[in-house]
C-alpha atoms as a printed R data frame, in Angstrom:
    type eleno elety resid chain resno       x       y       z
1   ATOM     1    CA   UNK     A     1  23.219  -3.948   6.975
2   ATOM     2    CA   UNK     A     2  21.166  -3.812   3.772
3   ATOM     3    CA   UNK     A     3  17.260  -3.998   3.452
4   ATOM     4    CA   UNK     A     4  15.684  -5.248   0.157
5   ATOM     5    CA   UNK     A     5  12.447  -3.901  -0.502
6   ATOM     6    CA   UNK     A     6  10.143  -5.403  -3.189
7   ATOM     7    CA   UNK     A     7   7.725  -3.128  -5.436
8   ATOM     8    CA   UNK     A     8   9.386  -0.185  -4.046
9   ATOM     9    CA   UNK     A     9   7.650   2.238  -6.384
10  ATOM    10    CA   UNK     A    10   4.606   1.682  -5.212
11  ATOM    11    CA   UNK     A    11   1.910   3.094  -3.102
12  ATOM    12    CA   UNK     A    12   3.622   1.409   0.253
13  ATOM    13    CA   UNK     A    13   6.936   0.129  -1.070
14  ATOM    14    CA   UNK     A    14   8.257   3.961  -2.086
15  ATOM    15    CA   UNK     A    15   6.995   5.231   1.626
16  ATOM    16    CA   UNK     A    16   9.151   2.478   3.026
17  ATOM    17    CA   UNK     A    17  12.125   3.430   1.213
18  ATOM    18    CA   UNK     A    18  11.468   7.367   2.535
19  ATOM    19    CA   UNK     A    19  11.533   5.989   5.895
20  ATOM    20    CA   UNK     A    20  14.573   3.486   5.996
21  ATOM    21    CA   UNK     A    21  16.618   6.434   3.863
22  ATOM    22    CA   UNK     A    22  15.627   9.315   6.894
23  ATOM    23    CA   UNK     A    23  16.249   6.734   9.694
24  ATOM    24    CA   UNK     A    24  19.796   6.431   7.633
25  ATOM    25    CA   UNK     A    25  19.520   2.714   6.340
26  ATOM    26    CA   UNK     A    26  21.042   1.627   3.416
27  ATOM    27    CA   UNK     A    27  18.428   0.408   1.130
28  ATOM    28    CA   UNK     A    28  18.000  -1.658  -2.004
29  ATOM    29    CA   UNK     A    29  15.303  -0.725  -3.442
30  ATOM    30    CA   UNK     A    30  13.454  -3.795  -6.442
31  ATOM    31    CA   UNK     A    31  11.926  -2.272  -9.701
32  ATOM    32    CA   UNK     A    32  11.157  -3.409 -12.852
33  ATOM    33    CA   UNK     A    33  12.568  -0.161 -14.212
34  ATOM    34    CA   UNK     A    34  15.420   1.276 -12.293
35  ATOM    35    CA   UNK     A    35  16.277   4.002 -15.314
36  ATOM    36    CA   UNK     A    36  12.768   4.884 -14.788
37  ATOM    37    CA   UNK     A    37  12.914   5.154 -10.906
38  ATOM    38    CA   UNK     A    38  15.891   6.558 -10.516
39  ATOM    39    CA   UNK     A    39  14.549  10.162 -10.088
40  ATOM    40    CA   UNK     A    40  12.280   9.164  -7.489
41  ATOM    41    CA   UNK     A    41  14.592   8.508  -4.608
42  ATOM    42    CA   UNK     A    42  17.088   9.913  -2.703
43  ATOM    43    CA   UNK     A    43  20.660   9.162  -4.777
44  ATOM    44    CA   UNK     A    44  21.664   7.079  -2.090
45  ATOM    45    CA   UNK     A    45  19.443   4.355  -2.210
46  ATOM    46    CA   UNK     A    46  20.679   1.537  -4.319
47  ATOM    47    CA   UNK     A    47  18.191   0.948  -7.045
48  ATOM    48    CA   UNK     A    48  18.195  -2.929  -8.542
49  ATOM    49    CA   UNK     A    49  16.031  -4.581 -11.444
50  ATOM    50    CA   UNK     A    50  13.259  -6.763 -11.233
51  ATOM    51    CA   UNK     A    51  10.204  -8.116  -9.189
52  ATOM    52    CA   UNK     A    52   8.924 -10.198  -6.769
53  ATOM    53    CA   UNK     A    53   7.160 -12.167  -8.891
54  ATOM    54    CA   UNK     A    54  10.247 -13.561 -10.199
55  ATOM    55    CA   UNK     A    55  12.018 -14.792  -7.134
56  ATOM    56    CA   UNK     A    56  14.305 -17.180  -9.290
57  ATOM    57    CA   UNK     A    57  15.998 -14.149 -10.731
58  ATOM    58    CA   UNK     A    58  16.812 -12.424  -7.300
59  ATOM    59    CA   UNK     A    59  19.808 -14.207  -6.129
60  ATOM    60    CA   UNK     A    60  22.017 -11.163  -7.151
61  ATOM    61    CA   UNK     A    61  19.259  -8.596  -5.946
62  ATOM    62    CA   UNK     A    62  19.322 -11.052  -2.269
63  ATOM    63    CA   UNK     A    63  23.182 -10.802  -2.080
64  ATOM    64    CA   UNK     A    64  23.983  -9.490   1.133
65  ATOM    65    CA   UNK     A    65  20.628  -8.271   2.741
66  ATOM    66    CA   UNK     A    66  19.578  -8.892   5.603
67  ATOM    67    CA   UNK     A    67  15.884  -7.294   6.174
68  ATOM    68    CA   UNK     A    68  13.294  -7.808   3.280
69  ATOM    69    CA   UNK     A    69  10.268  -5.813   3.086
70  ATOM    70    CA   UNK     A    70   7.199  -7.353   1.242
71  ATOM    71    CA   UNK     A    71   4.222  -6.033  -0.072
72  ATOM    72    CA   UNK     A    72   1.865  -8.918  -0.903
73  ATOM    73    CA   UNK     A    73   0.514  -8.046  -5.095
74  ATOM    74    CA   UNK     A    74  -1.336  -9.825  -7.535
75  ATOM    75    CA   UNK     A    75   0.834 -12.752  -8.878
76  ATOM    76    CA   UNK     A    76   2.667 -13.094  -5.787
77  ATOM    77    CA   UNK     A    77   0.431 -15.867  -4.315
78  ATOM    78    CA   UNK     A    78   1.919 -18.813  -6.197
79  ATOM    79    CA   UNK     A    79   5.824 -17.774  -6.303
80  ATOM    80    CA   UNK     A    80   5.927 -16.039  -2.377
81  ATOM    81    CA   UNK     A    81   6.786 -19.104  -0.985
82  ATOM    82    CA   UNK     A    82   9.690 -19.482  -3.239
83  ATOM    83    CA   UNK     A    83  11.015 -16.018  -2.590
84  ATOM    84    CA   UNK     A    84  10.491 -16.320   1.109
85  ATOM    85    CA   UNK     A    85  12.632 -19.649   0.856
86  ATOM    86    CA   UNK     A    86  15.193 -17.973  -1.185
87  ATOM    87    CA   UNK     A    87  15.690 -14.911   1.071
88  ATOM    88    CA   UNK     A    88  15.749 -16.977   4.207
89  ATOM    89    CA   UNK     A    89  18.606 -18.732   2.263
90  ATOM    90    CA   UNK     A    90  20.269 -16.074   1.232
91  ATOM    91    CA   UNK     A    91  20.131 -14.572   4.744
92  ATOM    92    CA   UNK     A    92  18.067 -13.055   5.748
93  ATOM    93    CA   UNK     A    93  16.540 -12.526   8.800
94  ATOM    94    CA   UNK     A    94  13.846 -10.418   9.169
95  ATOM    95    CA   UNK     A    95  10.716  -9.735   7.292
96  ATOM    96    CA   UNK     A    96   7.846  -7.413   6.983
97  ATOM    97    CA   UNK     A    97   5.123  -8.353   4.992
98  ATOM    98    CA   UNK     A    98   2.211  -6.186   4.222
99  ATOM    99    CA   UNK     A    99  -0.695  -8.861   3.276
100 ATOM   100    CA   UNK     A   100  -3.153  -8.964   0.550
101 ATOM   101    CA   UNK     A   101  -6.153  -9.073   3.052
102 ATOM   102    CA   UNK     A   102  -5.927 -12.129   4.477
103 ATOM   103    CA   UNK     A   103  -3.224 -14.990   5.249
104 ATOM   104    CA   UNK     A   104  -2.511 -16.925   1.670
105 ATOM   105    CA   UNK     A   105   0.232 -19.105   0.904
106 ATOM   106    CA   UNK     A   106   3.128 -15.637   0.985
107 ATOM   107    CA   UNK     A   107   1.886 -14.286   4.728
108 ATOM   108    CA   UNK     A   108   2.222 -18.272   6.076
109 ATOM   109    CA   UNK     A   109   5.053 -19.191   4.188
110 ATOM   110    CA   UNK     A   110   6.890 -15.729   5.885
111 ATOM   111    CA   UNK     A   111   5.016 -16.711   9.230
112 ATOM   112    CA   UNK     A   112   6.701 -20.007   8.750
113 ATOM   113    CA   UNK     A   113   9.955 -19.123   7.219
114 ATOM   114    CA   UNK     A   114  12.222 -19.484  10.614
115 ATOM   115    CA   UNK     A   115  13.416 -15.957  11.133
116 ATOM   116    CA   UNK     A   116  11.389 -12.786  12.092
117 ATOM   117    CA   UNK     A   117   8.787 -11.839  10.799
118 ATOM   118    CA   UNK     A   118   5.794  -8.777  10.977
119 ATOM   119    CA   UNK     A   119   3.002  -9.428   9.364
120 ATOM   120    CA   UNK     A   120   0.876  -5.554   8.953
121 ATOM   121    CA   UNK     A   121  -2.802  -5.990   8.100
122 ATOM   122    CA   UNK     A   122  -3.512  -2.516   7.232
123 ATOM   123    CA   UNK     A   123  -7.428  -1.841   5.805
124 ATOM   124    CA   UNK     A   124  -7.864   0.486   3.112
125 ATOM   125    CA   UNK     A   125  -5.200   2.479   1.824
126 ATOM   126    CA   UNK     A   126  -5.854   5.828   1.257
127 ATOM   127    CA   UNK     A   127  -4.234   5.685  -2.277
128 ATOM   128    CA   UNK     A   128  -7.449   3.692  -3.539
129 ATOM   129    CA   UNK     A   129  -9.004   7.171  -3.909
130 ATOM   130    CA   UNK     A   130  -6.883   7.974  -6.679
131 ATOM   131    CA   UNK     A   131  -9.181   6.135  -8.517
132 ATOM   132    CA   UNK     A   132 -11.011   8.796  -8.656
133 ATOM   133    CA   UNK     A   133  -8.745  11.032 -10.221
134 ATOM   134    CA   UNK     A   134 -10.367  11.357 -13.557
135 ATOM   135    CA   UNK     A   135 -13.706  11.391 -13.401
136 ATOM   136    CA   UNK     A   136 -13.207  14.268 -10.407
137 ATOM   137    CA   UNK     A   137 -10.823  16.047 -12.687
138 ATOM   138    CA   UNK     A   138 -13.273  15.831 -15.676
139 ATOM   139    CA   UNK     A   139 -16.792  16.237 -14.560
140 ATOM   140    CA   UNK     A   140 -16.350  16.893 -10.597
141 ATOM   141    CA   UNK     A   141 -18.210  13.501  -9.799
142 ATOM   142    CA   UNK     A   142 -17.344  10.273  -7.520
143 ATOM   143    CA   UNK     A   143 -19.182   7.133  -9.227
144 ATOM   144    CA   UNK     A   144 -19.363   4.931  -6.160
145 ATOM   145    CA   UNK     A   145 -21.802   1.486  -5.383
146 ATOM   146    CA   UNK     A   146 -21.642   1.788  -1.749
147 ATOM   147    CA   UNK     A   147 -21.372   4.628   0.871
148 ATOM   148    CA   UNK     A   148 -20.127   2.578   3.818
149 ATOM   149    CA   UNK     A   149 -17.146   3.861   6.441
150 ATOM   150    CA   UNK     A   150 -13.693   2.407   5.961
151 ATOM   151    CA   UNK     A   151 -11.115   2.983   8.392
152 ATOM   152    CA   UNK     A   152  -8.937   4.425   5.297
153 ATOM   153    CA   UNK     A   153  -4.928   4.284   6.570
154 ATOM   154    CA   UNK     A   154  -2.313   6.793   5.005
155 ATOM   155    CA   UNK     A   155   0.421   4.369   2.788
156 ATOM   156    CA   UNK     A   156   3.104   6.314   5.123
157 ATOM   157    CA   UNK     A   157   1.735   5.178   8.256
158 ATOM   158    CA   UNK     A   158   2.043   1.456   6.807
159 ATOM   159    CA   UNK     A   159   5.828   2.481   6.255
160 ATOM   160    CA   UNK     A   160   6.668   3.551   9.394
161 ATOM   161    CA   UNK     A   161   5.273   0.884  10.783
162 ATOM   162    CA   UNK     A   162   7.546  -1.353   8.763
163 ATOM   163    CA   UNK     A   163  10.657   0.225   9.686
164 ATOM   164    CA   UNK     A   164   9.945   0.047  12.917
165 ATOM   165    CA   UNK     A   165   9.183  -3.791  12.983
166 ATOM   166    CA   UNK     A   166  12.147  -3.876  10.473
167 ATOM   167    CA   UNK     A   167  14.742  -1.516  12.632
168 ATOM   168    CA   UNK     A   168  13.710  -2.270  16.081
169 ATOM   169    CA   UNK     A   169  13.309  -5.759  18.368
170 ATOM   170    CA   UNK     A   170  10.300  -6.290  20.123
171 ATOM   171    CA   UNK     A   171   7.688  -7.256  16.769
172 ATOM   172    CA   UNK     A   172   8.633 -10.380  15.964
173 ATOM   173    CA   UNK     A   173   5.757 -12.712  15.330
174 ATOM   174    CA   UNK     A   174   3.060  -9.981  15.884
175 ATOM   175    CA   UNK     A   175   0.086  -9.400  13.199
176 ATOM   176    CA   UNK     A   176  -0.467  -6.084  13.446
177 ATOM   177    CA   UNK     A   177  -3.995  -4.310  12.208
178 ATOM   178    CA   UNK     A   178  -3.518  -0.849  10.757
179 ATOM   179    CA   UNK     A   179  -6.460   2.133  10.106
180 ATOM   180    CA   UNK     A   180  -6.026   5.179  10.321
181 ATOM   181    CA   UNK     A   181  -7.792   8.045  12.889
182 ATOM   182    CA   UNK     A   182 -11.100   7.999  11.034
183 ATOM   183    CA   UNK     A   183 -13.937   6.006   9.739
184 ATOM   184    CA   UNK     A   184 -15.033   8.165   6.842
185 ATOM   185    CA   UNK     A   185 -17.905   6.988   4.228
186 ATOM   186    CA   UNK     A   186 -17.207   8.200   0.361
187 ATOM   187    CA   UNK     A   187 -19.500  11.116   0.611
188 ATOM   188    CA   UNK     A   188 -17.277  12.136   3.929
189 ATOM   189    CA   UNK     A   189 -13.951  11.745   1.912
190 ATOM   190    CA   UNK     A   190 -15.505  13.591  -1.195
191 ATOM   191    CA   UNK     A   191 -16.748  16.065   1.326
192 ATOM   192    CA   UNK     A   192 -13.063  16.530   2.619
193 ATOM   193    CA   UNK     A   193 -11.150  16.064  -1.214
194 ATOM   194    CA   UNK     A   194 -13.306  18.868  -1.793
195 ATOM   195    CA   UNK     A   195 -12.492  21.284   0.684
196 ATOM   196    CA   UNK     A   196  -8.592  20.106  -0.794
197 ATOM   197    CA   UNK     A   197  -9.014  20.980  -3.871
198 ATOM   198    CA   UNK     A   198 -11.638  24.052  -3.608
199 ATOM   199    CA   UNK     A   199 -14.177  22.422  -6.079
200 ATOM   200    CA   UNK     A   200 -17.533  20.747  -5.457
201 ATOM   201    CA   UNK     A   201 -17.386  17.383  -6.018
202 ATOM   202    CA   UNK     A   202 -20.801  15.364  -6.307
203 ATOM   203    CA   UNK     A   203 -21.291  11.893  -5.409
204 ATOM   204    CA   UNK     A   204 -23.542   9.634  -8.060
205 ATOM   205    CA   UNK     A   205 -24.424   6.432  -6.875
206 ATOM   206    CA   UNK     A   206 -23.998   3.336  -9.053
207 ATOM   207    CA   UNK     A   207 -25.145  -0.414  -9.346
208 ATOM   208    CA   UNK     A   208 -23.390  -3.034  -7.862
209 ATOM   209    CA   UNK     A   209 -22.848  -4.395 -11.672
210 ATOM   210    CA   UNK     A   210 -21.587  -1.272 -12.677
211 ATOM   211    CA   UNK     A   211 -18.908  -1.170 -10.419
212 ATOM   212    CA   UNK     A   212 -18.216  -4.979 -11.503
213 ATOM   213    CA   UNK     A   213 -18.079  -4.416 -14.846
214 ATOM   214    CA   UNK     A   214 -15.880  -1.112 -14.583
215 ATOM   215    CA   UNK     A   215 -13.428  -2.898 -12.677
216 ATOM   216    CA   UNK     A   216 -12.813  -5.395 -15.156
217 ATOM   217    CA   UNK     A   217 -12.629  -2.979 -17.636
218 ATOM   218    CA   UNK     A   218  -9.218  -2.134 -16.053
219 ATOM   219    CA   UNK     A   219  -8.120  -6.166 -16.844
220 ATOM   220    CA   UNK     A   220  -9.225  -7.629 -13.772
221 ATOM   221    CA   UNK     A   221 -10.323 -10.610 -13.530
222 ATOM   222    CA   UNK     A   222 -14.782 -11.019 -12.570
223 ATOM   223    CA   UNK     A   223 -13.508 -13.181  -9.703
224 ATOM   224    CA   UNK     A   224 -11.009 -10.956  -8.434
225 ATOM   225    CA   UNK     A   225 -13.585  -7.589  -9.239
226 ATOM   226    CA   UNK     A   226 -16.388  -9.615  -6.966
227 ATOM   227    CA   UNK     A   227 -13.656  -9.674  -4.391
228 ATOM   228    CA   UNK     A   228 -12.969  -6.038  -3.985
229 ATOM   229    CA   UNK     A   229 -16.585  -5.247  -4.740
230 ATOM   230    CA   UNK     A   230 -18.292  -7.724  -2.020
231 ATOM   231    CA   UNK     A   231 -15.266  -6.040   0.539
232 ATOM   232    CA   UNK     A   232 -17.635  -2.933  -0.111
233 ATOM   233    CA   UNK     A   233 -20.820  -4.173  -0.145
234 ATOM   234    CA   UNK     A   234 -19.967  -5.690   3.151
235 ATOM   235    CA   UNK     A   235 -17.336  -4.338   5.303
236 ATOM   236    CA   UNK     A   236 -15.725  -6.362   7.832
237 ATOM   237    CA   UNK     A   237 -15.948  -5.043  11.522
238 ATOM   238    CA   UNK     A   238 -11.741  -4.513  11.298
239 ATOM   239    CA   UNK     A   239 -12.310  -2.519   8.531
240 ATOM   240    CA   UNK     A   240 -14.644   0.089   9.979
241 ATOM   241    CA   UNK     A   241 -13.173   0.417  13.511
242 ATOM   242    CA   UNK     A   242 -10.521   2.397  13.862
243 ATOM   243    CA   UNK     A   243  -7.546   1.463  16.204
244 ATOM   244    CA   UNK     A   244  -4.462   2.763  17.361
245 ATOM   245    CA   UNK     A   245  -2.225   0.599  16.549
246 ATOM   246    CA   UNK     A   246  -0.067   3.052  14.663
247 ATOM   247    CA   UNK     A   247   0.614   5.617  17.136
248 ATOM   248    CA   UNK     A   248   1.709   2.632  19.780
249 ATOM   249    CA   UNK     A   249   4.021   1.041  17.210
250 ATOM   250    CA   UNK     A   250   5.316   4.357  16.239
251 ATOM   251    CA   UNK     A   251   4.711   6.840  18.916
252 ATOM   252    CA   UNK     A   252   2.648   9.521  16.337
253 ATOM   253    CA   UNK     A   253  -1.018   9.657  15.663
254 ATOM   254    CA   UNK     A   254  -2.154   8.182  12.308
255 ATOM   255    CA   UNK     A   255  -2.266  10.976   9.797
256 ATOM   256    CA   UNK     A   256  -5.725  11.863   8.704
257 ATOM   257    CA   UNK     A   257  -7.570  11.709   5.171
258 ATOM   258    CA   UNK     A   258  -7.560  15.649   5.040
259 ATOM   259    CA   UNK     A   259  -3.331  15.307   5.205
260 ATOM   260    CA   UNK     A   260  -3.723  12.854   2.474
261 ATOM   261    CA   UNK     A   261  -6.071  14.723   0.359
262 ATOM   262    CA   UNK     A   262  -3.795  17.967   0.990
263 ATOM   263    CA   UNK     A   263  -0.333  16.218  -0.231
264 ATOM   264    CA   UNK     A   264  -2.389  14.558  -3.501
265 ATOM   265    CA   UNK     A   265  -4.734  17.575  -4.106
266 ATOM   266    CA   UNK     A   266  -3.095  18.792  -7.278
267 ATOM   267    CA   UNK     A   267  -3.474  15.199  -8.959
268 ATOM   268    CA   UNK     A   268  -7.494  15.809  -8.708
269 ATOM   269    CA   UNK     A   269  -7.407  19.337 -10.037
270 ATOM   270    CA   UNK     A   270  -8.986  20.118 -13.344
271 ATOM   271    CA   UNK     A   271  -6.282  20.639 -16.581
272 ATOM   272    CA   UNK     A   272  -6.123  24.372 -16.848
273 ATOM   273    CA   UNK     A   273  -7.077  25.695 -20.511
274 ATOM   274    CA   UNK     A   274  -4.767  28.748 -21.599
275 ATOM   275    CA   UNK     A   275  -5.854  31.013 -24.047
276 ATOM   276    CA   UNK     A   276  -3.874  30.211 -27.438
């Protein structure tokens, strides 16, 4: 039995391909670049070109699977549907979908699709503090609009929750909300990425238009940046509270930020400068 999973070199998708490979799955893993990916996984999972995004060029990539794993990205909104339609069609019959923070047209047309499906609503990853990689590893400062709690959840968690939705009966048509053991403001996860990488790090406070116009800076759009900036400026109730959803789905506690800040801590170190 063969499990597709979409944008499997990504923050979620490559932690879901870990998981399936140790639980001894055989795995197809979708990337744009499989030349490029291939030293990233273990040789037995079977790497295959191309995205999501493109559902009417995945009827090879669909041949023969039976679980898909989707992780809802930007583009995804308008062709989901499609893919959904054409991996129900191609057979398959379970799905795992994690969403894009809320139910659009891929999380109902999977909720709809027929077969079953497990929807995970995790709050913020963990990974979006690697957007603070370079101005920690340059100058030893977080540039940050808001100092709120988030219920941050480790990418890995996500992934074993997948697998087990994915592997196991018993999650079919269950929406499942995902933090991790914590509620930690930035200051709290600077104060911890710290500790990681034995360096002060200082927070600086910005505007609210700051953080706008830095976002789309990186080419996204001002619609989508006052998105993910109002998420900030007012967090939700789900995202502050932490459950424990992982540990029942799984049976282990949901790692904490200081685990996640240990296994990335080299990314945030400064360059060393060798004498010439």
């Amino acid at each position: 039995m063969t499990t597709l999973v979409t944008g499997a070199t990504g923050n979620t998708g490559r932690h879901v391909v870990a998981e399936l490979v140790r639980r001894g799955e055989h795995v197809r893993a979708l990337t744009r670049n499989p030349a490029a990916a291939a030293g990233r996984f273990p040789a037995e999972v079977e790497l295959v070109a191309g995205t999501h995004t493109a559902p009417e060029t995945l009827d090879a990539a669909l041949e023969g699977v039976c679980r898909l794993h989707i992780t809802v990205t930007a583009g995804l909104a308008e062709v989901g549907p499609e893919l959904v339609r054409r991996a129900v069609g191609a057979g398959v019959r379970r799905i795992t979908v994690v969403w894009g923070g809320g139910v659009g047209p891929v999380e109902q047309a999977v909720a709809d699709s027929g077969v079953e499906w497990t929807r995970l609503e995790p709050q913020e990853f963990m990974s979006n503090t690697l957007t603070w990689i370079e101005s920690v590893r340059a100058e030893g400062i977080v540039r940050e609009p808001y100092d709120f709690p988030s219920a941050l959840v480790h990418e890995a968690d996500i992934a074993a929750v997948a697998a087990v939705a994915l592997l196991e009966d018993g999650h079919a048509g269950r929406a499942y909300n995902l933090t991790g053991p914590e509620s930690l403001t930035p200051r709290e996860r600077i104060a911890i990425l710290s500790r990681a990488i034995s360096r002060d790090i200082a927070f600086v406070p910005i505007t609210h238009e700051q953080a706008l116009d830095r976002l789309m800076a990186t080419g996204v759009s001002r619609a989508d940046a006052e998105y993910v900036i109002g998420w900030y400026s007012a967090p939700s109730d789900a995202s502050t509270t932490v459950v424990d959803t992982v540990e029942q789905v799984t049976g282990h506690p949901a790692r904490t930020f200081a685990q996640w800040a240990a296994e990335h801590a080299e990314r945030f170190q400064a360059p060393r400068i060798t004498a010439g």
